[in-house]
PANU-323391 format. One record per residue (C-alpha): residue in one letter; residue number from 1; z negated, y negated, x negated. Coordinates in steps of 0.05 Angstrom, whole numbers. Example, Ala and Ser with C-alpha at 12.3 -4.5 7.8 and 13.67 -1.06 7.14 Angstrom:
<rs>
A_1_-156_90_-246 $
S_2_-143_21_-273 $
</rs>
This chain:
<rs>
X_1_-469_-159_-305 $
X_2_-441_-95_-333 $
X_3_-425_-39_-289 $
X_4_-426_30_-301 $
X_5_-359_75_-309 $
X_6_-374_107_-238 $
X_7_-396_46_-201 $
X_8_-331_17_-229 $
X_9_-295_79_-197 $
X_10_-330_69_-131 $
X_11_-314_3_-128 $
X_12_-249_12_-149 $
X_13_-244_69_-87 $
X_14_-226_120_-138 $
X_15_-271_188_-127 $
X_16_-325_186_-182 $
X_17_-302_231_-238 $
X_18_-233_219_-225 $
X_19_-211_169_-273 $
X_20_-247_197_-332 $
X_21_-194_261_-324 $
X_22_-125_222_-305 $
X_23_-71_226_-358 $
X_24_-39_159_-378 $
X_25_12_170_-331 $
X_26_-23_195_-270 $
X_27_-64_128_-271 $
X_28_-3_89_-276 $
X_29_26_130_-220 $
X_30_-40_124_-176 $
X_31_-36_48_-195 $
X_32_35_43_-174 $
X_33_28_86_-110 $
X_34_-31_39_-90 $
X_35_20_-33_-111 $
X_36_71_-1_-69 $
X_37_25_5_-11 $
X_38_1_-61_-21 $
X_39_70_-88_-22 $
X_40_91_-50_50 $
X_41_27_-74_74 $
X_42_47_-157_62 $
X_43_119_-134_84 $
X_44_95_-110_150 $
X_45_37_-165_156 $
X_46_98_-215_134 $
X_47_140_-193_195 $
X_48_84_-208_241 $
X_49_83_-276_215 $
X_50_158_-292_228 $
X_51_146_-262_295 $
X_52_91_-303_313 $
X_53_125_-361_284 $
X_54_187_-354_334 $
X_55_179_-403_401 $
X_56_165_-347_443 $
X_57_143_-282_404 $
X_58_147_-217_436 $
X_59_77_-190_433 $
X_60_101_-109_432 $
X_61_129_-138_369 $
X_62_75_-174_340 $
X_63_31_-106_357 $
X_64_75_-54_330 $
X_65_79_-97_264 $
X_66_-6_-105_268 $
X_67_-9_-30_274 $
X_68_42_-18_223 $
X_69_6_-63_165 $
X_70_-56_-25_191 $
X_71_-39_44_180 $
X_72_-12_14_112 $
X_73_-75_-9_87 $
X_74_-102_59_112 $
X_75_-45_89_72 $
X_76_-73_53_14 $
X_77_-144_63_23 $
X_78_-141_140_33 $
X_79_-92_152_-26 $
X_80_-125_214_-52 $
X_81_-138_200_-127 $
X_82_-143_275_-149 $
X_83_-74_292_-114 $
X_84_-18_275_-157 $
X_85_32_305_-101 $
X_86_6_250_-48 $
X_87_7_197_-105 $
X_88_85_221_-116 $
X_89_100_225_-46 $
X_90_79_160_-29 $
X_91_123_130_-97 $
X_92_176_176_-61 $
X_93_171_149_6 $
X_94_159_74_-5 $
X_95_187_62_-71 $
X_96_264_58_-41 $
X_97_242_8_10 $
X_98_195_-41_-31 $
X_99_265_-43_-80 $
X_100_304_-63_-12 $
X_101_251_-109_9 $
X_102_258_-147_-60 $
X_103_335_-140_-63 $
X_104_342_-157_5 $
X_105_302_-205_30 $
X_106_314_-202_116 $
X_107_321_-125_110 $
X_108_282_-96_169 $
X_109_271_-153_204 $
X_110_248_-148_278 $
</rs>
């Protein structure tokens, strides 16, 4: 089935018209914006987990972690795709901690 060039935008959640007028490197930077949200998003949904895994998990903890991965998927879901200053501000904000998250495995842990 072949899909047209704005179906393929609306699926991808990219405003139609968008992608046919990104540079090279604002798609890359939209595409690494939206991986970097991704990545917070298992982060946050991964500290649930080791909460939940504990003998007796704190539930506070378990829902501030929920609503944290939540408001990361929104993040993600929102990211404006014909603002290059919110696609740099969220490489800005969450790029730093995705590194520390890879470097250091237990940082931020509840």
């Amino acid at each position: 089935m072949l899909v047209s060039w704005d179906s393929w935008q609306a699926l991808a959640g990219a405003p139609v018209g968008v992608l046919a007028t990104w540079s090279q490197e604002e798609a890359i930077a939209y595409e690494v914006a939206e991986d970097l949200l991704g990545s917070m998003l298992a982060w946050a949904n991964a500290q649930r987990w080791r909460e939940l895994e504990k003998p007796t998990p704190d539930p506070a903890v378990v829902a501030r972690w929920r609503e944290q991965a939540a408001d990361y998927a929104r993040q993600r879901r929102e990211l404006p795709g014909d603002d290059p200053a919110a696609v740099a501000r969220a490489i800005r904000e969450y790029g730093p901690a995705v590194r520390r998250f890879y470097d250091e495995p237990d940082a931020g842990q509840s």
